[in-house]
N, C-alpha and C positions, 0 to 999 in steps of 0.2 A: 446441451449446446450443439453436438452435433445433429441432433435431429433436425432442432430449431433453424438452424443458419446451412444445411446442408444445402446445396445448390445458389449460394450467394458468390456475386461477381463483382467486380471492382466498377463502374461506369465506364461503357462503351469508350467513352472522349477521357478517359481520367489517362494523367501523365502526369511525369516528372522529370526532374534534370536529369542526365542522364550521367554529367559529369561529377553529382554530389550522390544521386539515388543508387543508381543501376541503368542497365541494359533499357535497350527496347525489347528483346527476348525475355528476360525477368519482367518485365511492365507486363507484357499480352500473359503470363501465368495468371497474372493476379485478375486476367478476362475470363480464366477460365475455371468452371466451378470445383472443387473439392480437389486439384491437382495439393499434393505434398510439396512442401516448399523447403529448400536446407535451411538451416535455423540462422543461417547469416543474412536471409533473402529475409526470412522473418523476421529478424530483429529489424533490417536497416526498414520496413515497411512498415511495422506497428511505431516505430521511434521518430518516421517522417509525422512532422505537422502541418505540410506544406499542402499536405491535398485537397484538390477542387472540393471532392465529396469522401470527405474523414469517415461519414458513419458507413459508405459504401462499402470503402476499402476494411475497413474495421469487419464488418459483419462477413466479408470472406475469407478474413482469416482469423476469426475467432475459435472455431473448432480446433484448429490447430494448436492457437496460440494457449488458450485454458489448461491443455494438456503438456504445453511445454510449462508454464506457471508451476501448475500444481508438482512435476515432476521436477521444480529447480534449474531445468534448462536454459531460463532465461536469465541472462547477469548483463544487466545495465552498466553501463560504464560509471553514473553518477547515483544513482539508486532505483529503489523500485517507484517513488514518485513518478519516474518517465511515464511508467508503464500506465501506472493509475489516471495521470497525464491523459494519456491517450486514446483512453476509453469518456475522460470525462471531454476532449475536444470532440468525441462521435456524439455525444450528449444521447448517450445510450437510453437516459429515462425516458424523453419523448420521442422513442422509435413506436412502434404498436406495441399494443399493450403485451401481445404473447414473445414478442423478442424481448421488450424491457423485462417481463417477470423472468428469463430464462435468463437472464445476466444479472439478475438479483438475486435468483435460487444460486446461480454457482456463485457468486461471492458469500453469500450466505452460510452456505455449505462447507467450503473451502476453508473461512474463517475457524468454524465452530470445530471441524476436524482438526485444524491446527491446533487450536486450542488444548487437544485431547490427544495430539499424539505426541508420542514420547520423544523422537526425532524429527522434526518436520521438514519438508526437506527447503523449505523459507523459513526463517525464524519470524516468531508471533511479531517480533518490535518492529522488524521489515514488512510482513503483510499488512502492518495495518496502518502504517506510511502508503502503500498502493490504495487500500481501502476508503480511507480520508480522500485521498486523492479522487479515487475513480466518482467520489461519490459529494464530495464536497462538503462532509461533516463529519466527525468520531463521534456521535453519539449513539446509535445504534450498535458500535463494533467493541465500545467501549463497556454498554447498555449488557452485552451478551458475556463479555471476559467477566463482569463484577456478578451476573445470573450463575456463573460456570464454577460451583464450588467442586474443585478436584485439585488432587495435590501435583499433577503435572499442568494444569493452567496455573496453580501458583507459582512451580518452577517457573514458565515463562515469564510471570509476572515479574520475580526479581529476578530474572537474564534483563527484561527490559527494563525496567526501574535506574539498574545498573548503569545501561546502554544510555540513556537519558540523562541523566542526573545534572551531568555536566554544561547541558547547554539549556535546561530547563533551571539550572541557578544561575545562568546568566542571562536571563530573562529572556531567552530565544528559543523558538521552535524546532528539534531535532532533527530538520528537516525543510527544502525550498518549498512552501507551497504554492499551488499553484494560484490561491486564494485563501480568503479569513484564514489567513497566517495568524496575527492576533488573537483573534477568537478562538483558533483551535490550540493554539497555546496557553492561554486562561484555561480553559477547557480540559486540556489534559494534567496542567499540574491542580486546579483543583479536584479534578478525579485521582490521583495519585495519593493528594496528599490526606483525601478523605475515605478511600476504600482501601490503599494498600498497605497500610501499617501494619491490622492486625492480620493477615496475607502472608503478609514479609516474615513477620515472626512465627507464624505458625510451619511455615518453610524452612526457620534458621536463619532467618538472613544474619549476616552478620550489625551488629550495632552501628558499625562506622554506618553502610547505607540506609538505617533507619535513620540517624542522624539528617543523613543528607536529603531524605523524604520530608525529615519535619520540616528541616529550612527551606522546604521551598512553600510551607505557608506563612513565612516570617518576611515582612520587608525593609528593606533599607538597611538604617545601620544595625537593626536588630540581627540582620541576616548575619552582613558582616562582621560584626564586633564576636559572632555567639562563638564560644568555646571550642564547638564540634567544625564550627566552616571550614572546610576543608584544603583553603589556600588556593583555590582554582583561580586563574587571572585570565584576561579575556583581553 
């Protein structure tokens, strides 16, 4: 990422309010190539949607911003969707082809070491809320956790199973998306309820949330009425 994007600048004419954004003194940084930015200047700038040219502004501070990501620097006020957000309004895919593959290899990347490490400093359930997001589907992020047989991608697995459970039996997405909300909700409970049982159990999970995995491929009053539902109200 920093090779790729190194010498990238915001548009000559790009501005913003100054009363909701920043400065004119923080606006002419983001003119200038590879200057550091304090992480308050970077959040309020990757978190604007308001700009003339998103993928400008994006591509000058992506070298920074990847390494505040991966290091956990960045904390969203409402989650990491913003984030994911804000790469998907630069519409990163159709930049040139050598910027799109170098924002592919580090989400790529990023993911699969999450996966594998023992502390991450984003938990897996939150990266892959940005993922979906930057990218507009869970199948591929999904595609690679269900490839990853290791017994700390199954921890992960049931921290997120956990994490979900509750809004995934209320028939909602665990998360605002920014699009195919629906879709990616079908989506991830029938990945859940078809890959992570025997996962869960080879982890330990405990029984109450294998319970709560089955029911979310039961509907209606079977859901409701079954013995193990958990009493969650909505």
């Amino acid at each position: 990422m920093a090779v790729t994007f190194r010498g990238m600048t915001a548009h000559p004419d790009e501005s913003n309010c100054e009363c909701h954004w920043g400065s004119a003194e923080e606006l002419a940084q983001l003119k200038v190539p590879d200057a550091e930015l304090d992480l308050d200047l970077l959040r309020r700038t990757w978190q604007a949607i308001d700009w003339s040219d998103h993928a400008s502004v994006l591509r000058r501070i992506l070298p920074q911003l990847a390494s505040a990501l991966v290091s956990g620097l960045v904390e969203p006020v409402f989650g990491l969707e913003d984030v994911g957000r804000s790469f998907a309004v630069g519409h990163w895919q159709q930049w040139p082809a050598e910027q799109a593959a170098a924002v592919e290899e580090f989400l790529q990347a990023w993911w699969a070491h999450t996966l594998t490490d023992q502390d991450p400093a984003v938990p897996a359930c939150d990266l892959l809320v940005l993922m979906a997001e930057a990218t507009g589907t869970l199948r591929p992020w999904l595609s690679t956790w269900e490839a990853l047989r290791d017994p700390v991608a199954d921890r992960h697995l049931a921290e997120a199973a956990a994490h979900w459970e509750y809004d995934l039996l209320g028939d909602q997405l665990p998360w605002h998306a920014w699009e195919n909300e629906e879709e990616m909700r079908a989506e991830l409970t029938a990945w859940l309820v078809r890959h992570a049982p025997a996962r869960l159990r080879a982890h330990g999970a405990s029984e109450d949330l294998l319970h709560r995995i089955r029911l979310l491929g039961v509907t209606g009053l079977d859901r409701w009425e079954d013995p193990h539902w958990p009493g969650h109200r909505y």
